[in-house]
C-alpha positions in Angstrom: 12.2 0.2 19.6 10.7 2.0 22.5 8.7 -0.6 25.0 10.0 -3.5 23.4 12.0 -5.6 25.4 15.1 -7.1 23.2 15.9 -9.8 25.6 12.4 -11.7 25.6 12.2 -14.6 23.0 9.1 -14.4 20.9 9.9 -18.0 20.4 9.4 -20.5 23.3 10.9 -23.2 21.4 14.0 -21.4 20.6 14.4 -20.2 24.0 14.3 -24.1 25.6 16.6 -24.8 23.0 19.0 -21.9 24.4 18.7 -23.7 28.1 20.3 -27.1 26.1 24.0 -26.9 28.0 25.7 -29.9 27.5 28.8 -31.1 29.0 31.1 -33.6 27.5 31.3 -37.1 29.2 33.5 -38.8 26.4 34.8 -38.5 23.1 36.4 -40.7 20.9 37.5 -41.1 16.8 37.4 -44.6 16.7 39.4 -46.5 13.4 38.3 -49.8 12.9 38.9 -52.5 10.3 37.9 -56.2 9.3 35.4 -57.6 11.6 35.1 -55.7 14.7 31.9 -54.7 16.8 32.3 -52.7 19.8 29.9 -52.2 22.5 29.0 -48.6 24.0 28.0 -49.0 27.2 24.8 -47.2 29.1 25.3 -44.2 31.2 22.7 -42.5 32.8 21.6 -38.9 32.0 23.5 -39.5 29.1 23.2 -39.0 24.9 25.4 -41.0 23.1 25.8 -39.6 19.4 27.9 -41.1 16.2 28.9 -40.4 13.0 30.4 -41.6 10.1 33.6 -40.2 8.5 34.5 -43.0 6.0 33.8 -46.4 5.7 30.2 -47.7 6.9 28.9 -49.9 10.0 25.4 -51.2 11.6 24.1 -49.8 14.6 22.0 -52.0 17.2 20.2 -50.2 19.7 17.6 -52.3 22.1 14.0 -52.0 21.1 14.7 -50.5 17.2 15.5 -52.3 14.3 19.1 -52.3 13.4 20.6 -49.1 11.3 23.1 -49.1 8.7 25.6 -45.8 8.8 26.9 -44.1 5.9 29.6 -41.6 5.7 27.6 -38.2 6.6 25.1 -39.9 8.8 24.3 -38.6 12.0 23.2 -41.2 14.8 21.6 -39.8 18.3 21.0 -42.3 21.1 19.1 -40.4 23.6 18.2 -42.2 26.4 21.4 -43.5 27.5 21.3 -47.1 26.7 23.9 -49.4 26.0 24.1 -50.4 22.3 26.3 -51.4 19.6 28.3 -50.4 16.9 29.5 -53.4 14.6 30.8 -54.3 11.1 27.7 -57.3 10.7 25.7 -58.9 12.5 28.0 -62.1 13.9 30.3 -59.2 15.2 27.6 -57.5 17.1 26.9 -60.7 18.3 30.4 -61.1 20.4 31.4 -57.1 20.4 33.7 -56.3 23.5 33.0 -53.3 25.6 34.7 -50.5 24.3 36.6 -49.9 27.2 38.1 -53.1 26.6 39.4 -51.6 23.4 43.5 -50.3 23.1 42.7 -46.4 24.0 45.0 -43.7 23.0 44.2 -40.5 25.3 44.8 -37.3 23.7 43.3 -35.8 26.7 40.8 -36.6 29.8 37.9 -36.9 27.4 39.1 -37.6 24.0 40.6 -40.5 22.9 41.6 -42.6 19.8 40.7 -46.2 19.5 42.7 -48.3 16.5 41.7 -51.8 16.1 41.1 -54.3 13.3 42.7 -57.2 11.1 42.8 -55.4 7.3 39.9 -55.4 5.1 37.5 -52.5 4.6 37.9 -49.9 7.5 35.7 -47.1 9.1 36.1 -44.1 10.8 33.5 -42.8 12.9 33.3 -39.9 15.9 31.1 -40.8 18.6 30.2 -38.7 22.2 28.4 -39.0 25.1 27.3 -35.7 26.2 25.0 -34.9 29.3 22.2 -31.9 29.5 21.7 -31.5 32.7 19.3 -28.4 32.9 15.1 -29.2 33.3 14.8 -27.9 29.9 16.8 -30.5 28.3 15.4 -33.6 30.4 11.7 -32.2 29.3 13.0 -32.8 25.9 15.0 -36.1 26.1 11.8 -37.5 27.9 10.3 -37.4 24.3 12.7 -38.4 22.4 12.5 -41.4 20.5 14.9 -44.4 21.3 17.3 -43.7 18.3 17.0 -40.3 16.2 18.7 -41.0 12.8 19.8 -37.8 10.5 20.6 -39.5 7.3 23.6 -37.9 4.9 20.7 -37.1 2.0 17.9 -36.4 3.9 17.1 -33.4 1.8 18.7 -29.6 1.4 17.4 -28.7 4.9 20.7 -30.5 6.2 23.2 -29.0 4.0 24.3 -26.8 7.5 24.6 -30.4 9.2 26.4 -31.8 6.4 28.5 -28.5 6.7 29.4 -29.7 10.3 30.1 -32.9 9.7 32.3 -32.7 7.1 34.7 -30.0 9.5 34.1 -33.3 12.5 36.2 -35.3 9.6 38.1 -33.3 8.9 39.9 -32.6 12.6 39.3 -36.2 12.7 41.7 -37.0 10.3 44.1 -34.1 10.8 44.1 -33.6 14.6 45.9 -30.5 14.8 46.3 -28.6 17.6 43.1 -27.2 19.1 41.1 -30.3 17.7 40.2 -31.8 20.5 38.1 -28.7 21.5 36.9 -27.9 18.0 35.6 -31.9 17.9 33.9 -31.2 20.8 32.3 -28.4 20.3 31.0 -28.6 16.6 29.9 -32.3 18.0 27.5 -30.1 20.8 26.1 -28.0 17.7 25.4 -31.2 15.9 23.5 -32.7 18.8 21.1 -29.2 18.5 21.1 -29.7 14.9 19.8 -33.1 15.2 17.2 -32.5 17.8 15.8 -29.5 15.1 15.8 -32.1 12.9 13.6 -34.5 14.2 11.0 -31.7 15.8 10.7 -31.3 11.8 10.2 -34.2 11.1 8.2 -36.4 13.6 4.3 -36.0 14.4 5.8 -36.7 18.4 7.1 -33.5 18.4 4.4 -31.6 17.7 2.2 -32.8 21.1 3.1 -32.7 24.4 5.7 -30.4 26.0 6.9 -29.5 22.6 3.7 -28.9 21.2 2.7 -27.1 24.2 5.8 -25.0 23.7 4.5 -24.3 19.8 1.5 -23.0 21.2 0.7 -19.6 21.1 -0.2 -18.6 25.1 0.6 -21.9 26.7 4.0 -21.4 25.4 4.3 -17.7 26.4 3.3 -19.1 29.8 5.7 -21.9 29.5 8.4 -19.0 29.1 7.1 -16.7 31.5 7.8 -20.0 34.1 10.9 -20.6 32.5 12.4 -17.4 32.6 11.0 -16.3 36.2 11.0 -19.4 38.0 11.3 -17.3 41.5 8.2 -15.0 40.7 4.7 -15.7 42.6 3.1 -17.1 39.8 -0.7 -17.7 40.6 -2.6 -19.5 37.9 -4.8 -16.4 37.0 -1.9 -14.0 37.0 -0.3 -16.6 34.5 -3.6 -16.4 33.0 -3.8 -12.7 32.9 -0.5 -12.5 31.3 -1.4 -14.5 28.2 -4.8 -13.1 27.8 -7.3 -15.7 28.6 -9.6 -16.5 31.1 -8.5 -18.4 34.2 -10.6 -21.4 33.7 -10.2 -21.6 29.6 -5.9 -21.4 30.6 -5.9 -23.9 33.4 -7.9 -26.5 31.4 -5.7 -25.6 27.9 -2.8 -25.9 30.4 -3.3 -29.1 31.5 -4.7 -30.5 28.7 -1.4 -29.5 26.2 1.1 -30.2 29.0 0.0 -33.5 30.8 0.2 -32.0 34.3 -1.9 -28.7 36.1 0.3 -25.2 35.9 1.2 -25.7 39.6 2.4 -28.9 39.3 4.6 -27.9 36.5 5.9 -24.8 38.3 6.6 -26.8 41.5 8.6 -29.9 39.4 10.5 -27.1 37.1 11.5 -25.0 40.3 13.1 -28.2 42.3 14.8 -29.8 38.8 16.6 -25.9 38.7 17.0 -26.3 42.4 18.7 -30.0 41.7 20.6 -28.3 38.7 21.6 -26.0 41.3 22.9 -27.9 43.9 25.1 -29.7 41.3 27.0 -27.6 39.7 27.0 -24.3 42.2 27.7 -22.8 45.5 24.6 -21.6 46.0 23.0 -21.6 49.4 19.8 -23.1 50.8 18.1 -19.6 51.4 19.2 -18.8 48.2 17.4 -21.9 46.5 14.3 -21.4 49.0 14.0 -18.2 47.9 13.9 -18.8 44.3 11.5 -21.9 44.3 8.9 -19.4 46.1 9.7 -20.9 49.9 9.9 -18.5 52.5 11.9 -21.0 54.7 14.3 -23.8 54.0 12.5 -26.3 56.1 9.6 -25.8 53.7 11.7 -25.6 50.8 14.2 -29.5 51.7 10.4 -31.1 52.0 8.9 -30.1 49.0 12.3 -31.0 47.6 12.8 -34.5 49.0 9.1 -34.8 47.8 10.0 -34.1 44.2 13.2 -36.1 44.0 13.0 -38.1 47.1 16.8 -36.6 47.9 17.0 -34.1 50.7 19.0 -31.2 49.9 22.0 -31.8 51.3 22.4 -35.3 50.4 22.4 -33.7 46.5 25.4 -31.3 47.6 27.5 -34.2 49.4 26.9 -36.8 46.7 28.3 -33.6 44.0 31.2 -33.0 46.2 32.2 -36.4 46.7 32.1 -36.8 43.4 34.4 -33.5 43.1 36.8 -34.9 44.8 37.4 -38.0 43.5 37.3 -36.7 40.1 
């Protein structure tokens, strides 16, 4: 074991999967019966995610044609746009919000909705969780409209399957503790999902993902990632990957979609944004680690990149602090 370091990730891929926290915006086990269509609204920065427990409904999302969901069906909606779940068609066609539906709040987040007439029911979980690190918004960008991990989609999913079946079954039961159990198997199927589809689609074997997948652009990629605050030049990136400075800079670019400084630069102000929303950290502090030697230099580069100063990040998070 001696020289090896046991905290670096040989695996790029794995490690931006590590950065994916997510934090729970809404949850709900919805019970519905007869006709009945229900309509999820859009929230921004937000990944709406549903599954079936019993019972079986169409999905309607804008852009994609419409999805049926069986029980053990896993439904991601990653952009967060508004769409609907529905028993057929004509109820799409007049489904309510789903605020507008009778809510039973087991806690802040979590709620139980029960509506219908008799007939056939369905169960179904359903979430809207946010990811708010640079990682994870490099990886929603990519993301298809509506990911789709289908109950017999093959022995890979038998973990998945494995997950969903413990969602049903503190769905039914909701003991105490549920709530929290719900919520966090529902983050490890969101992962699961996401794994899925990089299996599966050609998308997710170009761009940032495939650049991640490559050998020395995704060893730089993590070198970036995991030392944001260092003085990264593009020949000592170069140097640390083994390859010339020209021959990196053009494979850079090339896999990416942007130049190595550009990339550096946009993923030091998106932690810097992360930052300023959910810590105490201090401008020096941030200046320092996106390579700034003064916080002048550092509030125009990031007003630049997210055409917010600073401050006006912080006071927009604390405002909405306090009226939380």
């Amino acid at each position: 074991m001696r020289g090896v370091d046991p905290w670096k990730s040989s695996d790029p891929l794995g490690e931006a999967l590590h950065f994916l926290r997510m934090t729970g915006s809404f949850y709900c086990r919805s019970e519905l019966s007869g006709s009945w269509g229900m309509e999820l609204p859009a929230m921004e920065d937000a990944l709406w995610f549903h599954t079936v427990v019993s019972g079986r409904c169409r999905l309607s999302v804008p852009g994609v044609p419409v999805r049926d969901l069986v029980p053990g069906d896993f439904a991601l909606v990653p952009h967060g746009r508004g769409h609907v779940l529905a028993s057929d068609d004509d109820a799409a066609a007049r489904a309510p919000i789903v605020y507008d539906f009778p809510h039973d709040y087991i806690s802040d987040r979590y709620a139980v909705i029960r509506s219908g007439s008799g007939g056939a029911g369905v169960t179904l979980v359903c979430g809207a969780v946010r990811m708010d690190h640079p990682a994870a918004q490099q990886l929603i960008g990519v993301l298809p409209a509506l990911v789709v991990v289908e109950a017999d989609s093959g022995p890979r999913q038998s973990r998945m399957q494995s997950l969903l079946a413990m969602v049903a079954d503190e769905a039914t039961t909701l003991e105490p503790g549920g709530e929290a159990v719900i919520t966090r198997l529902s983050d490890v199927l969101v992962i699961q999902a996401l794994r899925s589809w990089m299996a599966d689609d050609e998308r997710a074997r170009s761009g940032w993902l495939g650049a991640l997948a490559d050998t020395r652009i995704g060893s730089a990629l993590a070198l970036i990632h995991r030392n944001p605050d260092a003085q990264w030049t593009v020949a000592a990136l170069a140097t640390e990957v083994k390859m010339s400075r020209s021959a990196f800079s053009a494979r850079f670019t090339e896999l990416v979609g942007e130049s190595v400084m550009r990339y550096l630069s946009t993923w030091r102000m998106q932690l810097a944004h992360d930052s300023l929303r959910s810590g105490d950290v201090s401008l020096a502090e941030l200046a320092r680690r996106s390579g700034y030697l003064s916080e002048a230099a550092f509030g125009k580069a990031f007003k630049r990149e997210t055409g917010m100063s600073p401050g006006r990040v912080r006071r927009r998070q604390d405002a909405s602090m306090t009226a939380g």
